[in-house]
PyMOL CGO cylinders between C-alpha atoms (Angstrom):
from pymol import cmd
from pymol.cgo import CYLINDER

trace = [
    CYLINDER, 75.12, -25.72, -146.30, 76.24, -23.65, -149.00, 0.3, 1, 1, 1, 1, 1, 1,
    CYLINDER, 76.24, -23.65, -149.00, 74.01, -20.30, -149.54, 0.3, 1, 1, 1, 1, 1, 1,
    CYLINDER, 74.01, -20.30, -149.54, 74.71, -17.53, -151.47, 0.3, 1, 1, 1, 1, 1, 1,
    CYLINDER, 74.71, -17.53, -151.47, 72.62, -14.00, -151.72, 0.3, 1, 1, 1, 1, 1, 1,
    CYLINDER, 72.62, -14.00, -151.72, 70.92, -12.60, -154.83, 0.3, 1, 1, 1, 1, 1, 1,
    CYLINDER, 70.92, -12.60, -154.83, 72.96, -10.59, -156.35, 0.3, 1, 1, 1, 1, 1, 1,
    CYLINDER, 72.96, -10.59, -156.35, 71.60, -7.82, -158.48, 0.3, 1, 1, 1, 1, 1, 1,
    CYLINDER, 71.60, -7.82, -158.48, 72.04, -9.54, -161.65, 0.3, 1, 1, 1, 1, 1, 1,
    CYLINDER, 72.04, -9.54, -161.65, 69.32, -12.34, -160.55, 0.3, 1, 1, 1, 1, 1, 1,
    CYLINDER, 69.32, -12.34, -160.55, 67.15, -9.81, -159.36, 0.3, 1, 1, 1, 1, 1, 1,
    CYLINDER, 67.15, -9.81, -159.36, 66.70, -8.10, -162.43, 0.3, 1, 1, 1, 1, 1, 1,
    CYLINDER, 66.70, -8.10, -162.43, 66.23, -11.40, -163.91, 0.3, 1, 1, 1, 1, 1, 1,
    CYLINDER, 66.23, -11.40, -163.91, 63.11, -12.14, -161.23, 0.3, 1, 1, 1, 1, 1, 1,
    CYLINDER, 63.11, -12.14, -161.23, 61.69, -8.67, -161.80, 0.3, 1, 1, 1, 1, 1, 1,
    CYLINDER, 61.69, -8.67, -161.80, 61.47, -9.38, -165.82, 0.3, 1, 1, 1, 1, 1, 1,
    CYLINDER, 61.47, -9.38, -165.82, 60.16, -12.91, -165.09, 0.3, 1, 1, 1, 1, 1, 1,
    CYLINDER, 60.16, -12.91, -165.09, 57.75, -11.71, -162.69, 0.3, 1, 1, 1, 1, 1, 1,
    CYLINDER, 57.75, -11.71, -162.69, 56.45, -9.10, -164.93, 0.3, 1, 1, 1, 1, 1, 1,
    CYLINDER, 56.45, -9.10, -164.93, 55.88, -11.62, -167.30, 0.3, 1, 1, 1, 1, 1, 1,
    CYLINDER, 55.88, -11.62, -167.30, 53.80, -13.70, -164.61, 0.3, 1, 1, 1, 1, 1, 1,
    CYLINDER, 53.80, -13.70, -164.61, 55.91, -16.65, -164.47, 0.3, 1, 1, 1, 1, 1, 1,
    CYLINDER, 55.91, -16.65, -164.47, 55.15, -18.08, -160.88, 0.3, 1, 1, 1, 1, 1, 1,
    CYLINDER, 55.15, -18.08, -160.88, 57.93, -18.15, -158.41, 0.3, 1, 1, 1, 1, 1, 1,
    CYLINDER, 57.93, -18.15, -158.41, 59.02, -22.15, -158.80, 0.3, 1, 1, 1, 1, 1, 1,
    CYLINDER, 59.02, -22.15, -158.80, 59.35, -21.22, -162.37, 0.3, 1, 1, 1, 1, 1, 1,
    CYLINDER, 59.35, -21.22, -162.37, 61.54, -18.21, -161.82, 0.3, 1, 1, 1, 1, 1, 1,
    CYLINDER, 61.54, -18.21, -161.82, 63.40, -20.68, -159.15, 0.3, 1, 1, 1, 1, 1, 1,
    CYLINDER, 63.40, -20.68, -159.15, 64.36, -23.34, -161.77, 0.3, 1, 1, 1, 1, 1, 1,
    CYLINDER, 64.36, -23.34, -161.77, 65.35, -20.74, -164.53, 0.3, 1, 1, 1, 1, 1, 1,
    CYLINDER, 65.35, -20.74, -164.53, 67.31, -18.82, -161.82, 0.3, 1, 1, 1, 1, 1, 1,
    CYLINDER, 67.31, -18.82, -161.82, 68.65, -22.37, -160.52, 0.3, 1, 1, 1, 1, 1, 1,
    CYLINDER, 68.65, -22.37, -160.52, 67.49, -21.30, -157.33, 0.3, 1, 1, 1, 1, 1, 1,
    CYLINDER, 67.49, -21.30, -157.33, 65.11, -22.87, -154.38, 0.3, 1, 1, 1, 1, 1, 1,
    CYLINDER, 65.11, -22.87, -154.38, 61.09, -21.94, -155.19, 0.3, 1, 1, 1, 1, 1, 1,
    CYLINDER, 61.09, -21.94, -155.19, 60.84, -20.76, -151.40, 0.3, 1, 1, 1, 1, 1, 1,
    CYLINDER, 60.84, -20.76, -151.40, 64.07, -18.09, -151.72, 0.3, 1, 1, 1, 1, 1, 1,
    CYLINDER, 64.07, -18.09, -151.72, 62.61, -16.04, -154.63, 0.3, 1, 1, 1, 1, 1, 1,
    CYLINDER, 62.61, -16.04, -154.63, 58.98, -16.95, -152.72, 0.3, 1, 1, 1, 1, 1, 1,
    CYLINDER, 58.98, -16.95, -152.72, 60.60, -15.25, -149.80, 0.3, 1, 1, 1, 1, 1, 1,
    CYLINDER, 60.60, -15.25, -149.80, 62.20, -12.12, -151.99, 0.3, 1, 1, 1, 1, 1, 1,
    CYLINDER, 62.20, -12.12, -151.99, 58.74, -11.38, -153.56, 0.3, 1, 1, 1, 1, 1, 1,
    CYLINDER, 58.74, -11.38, -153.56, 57.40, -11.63, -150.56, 0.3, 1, 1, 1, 1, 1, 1,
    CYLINDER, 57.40, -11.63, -150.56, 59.81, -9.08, -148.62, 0.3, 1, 1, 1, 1, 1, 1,
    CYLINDER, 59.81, -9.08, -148.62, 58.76, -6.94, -151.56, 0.3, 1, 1, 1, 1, 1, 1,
    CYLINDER, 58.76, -6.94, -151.56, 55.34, -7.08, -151.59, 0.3, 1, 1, 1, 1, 1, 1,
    CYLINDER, 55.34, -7.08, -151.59, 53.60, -3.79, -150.21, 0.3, 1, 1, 1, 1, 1, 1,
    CYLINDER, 53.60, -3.79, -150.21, 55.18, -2.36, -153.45, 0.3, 1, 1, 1, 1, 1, 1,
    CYLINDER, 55.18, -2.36, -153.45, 53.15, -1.57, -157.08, 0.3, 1, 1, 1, 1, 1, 1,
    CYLINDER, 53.15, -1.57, -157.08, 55.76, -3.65, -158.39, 0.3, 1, 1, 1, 1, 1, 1,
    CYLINDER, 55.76, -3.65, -158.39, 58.63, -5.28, -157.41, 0.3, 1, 1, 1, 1, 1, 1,
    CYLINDER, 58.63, -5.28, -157.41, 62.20, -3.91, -158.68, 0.3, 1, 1, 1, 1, 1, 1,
    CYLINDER, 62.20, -3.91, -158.68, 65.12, -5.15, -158.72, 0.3, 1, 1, 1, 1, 1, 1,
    CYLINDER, 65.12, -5.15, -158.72, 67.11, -1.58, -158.05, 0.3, 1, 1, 1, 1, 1, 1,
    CYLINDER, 67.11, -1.58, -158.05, 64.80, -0.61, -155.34, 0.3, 1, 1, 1, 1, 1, 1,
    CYLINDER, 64.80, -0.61, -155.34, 65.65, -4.38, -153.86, 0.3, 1, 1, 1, 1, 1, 1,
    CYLINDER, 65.65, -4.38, -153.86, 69.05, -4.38, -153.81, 0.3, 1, 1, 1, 1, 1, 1,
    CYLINDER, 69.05, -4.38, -153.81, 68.97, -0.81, -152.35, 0.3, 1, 1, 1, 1, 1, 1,
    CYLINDER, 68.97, -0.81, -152.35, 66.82, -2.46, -149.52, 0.3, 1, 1, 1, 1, 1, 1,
    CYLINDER, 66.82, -2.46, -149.52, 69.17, -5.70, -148.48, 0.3, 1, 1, 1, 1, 1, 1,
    CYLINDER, 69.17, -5.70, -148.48, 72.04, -3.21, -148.63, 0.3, 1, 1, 1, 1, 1, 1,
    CYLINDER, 72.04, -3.21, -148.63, 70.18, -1.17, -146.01, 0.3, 1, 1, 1, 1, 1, 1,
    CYLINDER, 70.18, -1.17, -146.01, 69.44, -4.51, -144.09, 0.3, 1, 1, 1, 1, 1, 1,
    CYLINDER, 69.44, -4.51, -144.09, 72.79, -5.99, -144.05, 0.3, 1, 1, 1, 1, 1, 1,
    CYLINDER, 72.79, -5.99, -144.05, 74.57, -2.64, -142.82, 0.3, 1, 1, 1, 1, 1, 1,
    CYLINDER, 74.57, -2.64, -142.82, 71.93, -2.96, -139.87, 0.3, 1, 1, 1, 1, 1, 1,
    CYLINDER, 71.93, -2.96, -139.87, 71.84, -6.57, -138.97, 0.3, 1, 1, 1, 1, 1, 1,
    CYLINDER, 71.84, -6.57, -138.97, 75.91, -5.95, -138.22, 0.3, 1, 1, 1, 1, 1, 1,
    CYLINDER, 75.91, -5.95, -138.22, 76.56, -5.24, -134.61, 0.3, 1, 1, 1, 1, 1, 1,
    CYLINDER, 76.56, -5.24, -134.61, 78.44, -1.86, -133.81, 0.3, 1, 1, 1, 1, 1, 1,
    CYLINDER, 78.44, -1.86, -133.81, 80.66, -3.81, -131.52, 0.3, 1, 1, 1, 1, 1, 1,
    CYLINDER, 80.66, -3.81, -131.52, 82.35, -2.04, -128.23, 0.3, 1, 1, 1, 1, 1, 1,
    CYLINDER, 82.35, -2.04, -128.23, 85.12, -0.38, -129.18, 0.3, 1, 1, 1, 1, 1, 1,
    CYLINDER, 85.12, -0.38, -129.18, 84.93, 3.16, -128.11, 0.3, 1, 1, 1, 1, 1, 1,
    CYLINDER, 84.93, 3.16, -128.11, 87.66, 5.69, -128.74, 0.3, 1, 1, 1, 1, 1, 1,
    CYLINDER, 87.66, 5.69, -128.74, 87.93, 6.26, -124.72, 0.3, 1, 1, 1, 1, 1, 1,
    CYLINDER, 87.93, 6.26, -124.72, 88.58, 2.65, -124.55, 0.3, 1, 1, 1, 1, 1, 1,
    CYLINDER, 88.58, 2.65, -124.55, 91.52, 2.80, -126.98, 0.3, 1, 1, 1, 1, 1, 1,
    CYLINDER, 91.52, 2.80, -126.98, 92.57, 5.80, -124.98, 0.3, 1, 1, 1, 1, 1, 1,
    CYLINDER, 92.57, 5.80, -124.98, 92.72, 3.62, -121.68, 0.3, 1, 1, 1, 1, 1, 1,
    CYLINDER, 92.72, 3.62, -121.68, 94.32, 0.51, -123.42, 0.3, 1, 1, 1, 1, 1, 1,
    CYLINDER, 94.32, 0.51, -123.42, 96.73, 2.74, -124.58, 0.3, 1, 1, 1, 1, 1, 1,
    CYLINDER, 96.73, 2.74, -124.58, 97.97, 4.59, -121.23, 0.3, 1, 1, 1, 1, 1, 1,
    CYLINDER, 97.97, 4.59, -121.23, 97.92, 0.71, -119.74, 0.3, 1, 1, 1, 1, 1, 1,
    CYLINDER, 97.92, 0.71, -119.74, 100.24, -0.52, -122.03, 0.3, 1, 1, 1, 1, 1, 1,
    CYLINDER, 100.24, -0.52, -122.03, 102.44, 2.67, -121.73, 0.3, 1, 1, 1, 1, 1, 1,
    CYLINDER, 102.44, 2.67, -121.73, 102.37, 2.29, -118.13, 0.3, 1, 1, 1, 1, 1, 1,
    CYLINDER, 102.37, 2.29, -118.13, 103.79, -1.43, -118.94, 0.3, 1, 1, 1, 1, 1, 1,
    CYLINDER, 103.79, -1.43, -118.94, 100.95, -3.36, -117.86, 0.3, 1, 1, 1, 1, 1, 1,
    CYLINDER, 100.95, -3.36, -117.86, 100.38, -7.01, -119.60, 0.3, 1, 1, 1, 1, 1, 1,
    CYLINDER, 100.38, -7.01, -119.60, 97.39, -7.85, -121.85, 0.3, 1, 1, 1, 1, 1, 1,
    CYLINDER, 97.39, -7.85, -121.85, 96.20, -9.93, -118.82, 0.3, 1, 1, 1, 1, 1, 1,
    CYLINDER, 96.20, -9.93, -118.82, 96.08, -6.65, -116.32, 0.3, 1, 1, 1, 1, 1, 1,
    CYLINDER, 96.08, -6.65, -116.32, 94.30, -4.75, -119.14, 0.3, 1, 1, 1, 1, 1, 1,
    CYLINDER, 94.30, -4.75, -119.14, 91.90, -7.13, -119.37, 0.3, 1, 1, 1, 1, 1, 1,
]
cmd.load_cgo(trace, "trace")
């Protein structure tokens, strides 16, 4: 499966075709997108007066930078790896 995000180029595109009242599976096919992903976009959007595309993109940023885990590096853990392998000790004993 190949799948792609809107960028911010096809959102300004949905906002004007929106605004004009085209329905979402005609946004889709002049987009060449599926009906249900710009369904989906509108409907992420929909609490708003209106959707935009700025105030869109500004929100999947925001989603995508919090959908990433932090991970567990810690600096006190690269402090301990560190003295380990100082102290000689093999990636196996560190782990």
């Amino acid at each position: 499966m190949n799948y792609t995000h809107l960028s911010i180029i096809e959102r300004s595109k949905l906002e004007i075709l929106h605004q004009q009242g085209k329905s979402a599976r005609a946004i889709a096919r002049e987009l060449g997108r599926h009906h249900s992903t710009i369904s989906r976009e509108l409907e992420r959007h929909e609490g708003q007066e209106t959707y935009g595309a700025q105030r869109a993109q500004e929100s999947y940023t925001q989603r995508r930078k919090t959908s990433v885990p932090e991970g567990k590096w810690t600096p006190e853990l690269a402090r301990v790896i560190e003295e380990k392998r100082q102290a000689t000790w093999s990636p196996e004993q560190i782990t």
